[in-house]
C-alpha positions, 0 to 999 in steps of 0.5 A: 070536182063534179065527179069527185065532190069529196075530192078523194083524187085531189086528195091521194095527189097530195092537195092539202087545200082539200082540208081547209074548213069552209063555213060561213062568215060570222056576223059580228066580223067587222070585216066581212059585213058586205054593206059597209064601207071599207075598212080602214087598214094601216100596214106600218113598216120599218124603213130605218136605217138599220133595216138597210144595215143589217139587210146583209146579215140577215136579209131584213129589207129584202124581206120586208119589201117582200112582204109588201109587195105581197100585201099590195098585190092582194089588197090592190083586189080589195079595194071594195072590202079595205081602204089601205094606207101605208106609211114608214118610219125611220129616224128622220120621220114617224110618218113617211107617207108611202100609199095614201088612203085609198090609194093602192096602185093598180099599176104593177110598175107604181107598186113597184116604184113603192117598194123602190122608195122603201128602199132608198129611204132606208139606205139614205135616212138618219138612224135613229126609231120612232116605233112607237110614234109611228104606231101612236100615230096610226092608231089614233088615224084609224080611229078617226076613219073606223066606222061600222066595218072596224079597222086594222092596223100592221105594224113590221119592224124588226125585234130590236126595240131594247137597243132604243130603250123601248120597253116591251110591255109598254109598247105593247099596250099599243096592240091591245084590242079596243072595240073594232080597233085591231093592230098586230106586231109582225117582227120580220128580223130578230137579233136572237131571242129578242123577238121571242122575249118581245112576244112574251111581253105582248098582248097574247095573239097580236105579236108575230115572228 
C-alpha cells in the first residue's frame, strides 16, 4: 500500500475488496452520528417449532443460529454505535427475552449459551406463530427507546406465513419506514415460491431472502 497506493498488485491477485466505493458519511444517516447515543437495534428470530422440524429438510435452525452467531459477534464490537436487544417468538410466547438491551455478551462461551437456548426453545416449544406480534411488539419498544440516532429493527423467520393465515400485505405495513424508525424481513428458509411471493407484497427494500 505505500507503494502500490492504487493497489494495481492487489488487484492483478485477484482482491475484490479494491473496488469498494469509499466516501464519506452522510449527514442525515441516524446511524453514523458519532455524538449521539447509541442506536436501538431489535434483531427478532423465529425460534418456533417448526424452525426445529423443518431444520432437517432444509437446515432453517442451524442457519438461523448461524446468522446470529454472526450478528453478536460483530454487534458484541459496537456497543458504542447500537444498543442490541434480541428476542424470540415461538407459539408459547411473542417475546422470549434472549439478549437484553445493552447486553451483548462479551464472553464467546455467554454467546454461545444463546444460540444453545435458541435451540432448545425450538426443539421443546408448543407450535403455534406470533410473527406478527413479535414484530408489533418490537417496534413499538424502539420507539419508545429511539432518540436523535434512529432505531433499527431485523425481523428472521421463515417465509411460511400463509400457513397461519398471515396475510402478506398487511404484514407488511409493519416494515414501512416511519421517520428514523427502520425494520427489514430477513426470510431464512422458504417452502418454494413463497418467500418470493411475500417479497412481492412488501415494502420495496425491507424484504430479504
Amino acid at each position: 500500500g505505500e507503494v502500490d497506493e492504487d493497489k494495481l498488485a492487489d488487484s492483478v491477485a485477484g482482491e475484490r475488496t479494491v473496488y469498494k466505493r469509499r466516501e464519506k458519511p452522510r449527514e442525515d444517516d441516524p446511524f453514523e452520528q458519532s455524538n449521539s447515543a447509541p442506536a436501538p437495534l431489535r434483531i427478532v428470530v423465529d425460534v418456533s417449532a417448526s424452525m426445529y422440524r423443518f431444520n432437517g429438510m432444509d437446515g432453517r435452525l442451524r442457519r438461523l443460529v448461524d446468522t446470529s452467531a454472526m450478528l453478536l459477534e460483530a454487534f458484541g464490537e459496537q456497543q458504542a454505535r447500537f444498543d442490541v436487544s434480541v428476542y424470540g417468538h415461538s407459539g408459547d410466547s411473542a417475546k422470549i427475552g434472549l439478549v437484553e438491551s445493552g447486553g451483548v455478551p462479551k464472553e464467546r462461551r455467554k454467546r454461545y449459551r444463546v444460540l444453545k437456548a435458541m435451540e432448545a426453545h425450538a426443539q421443546f416449544c408448543d407450535s403455534g406463530d406470533h410473527t406478527v406480534e413479535a414484530t408489533q411488539i418490537a417496534l413499538k419498544d424502539l420507539e419508545k427507546q429511539a432518540k436523535g440516532a434512529g432505531a433499527l429493527c431485523v425481523v428472521i423467520s421463515d417465509a411460511n406465513l400463509e400457513r397461519y393465515w398471515i396475510d402478506g400485505k398487511a404484514f407488511g405495513k409493519n416494515f414501512e419506514p416511519k421517520g428514523k424508525l427502520h425494520a427489514h424481513f430477513v426470510m431464512i428458509a422458504s417452502l418454494g415460491e413463497q418467500a418470493a411471493q411475500l417479497q412481492r407484497q412488501m415494502p420495496k427494500g425491507h424484504a430479504h431472502f
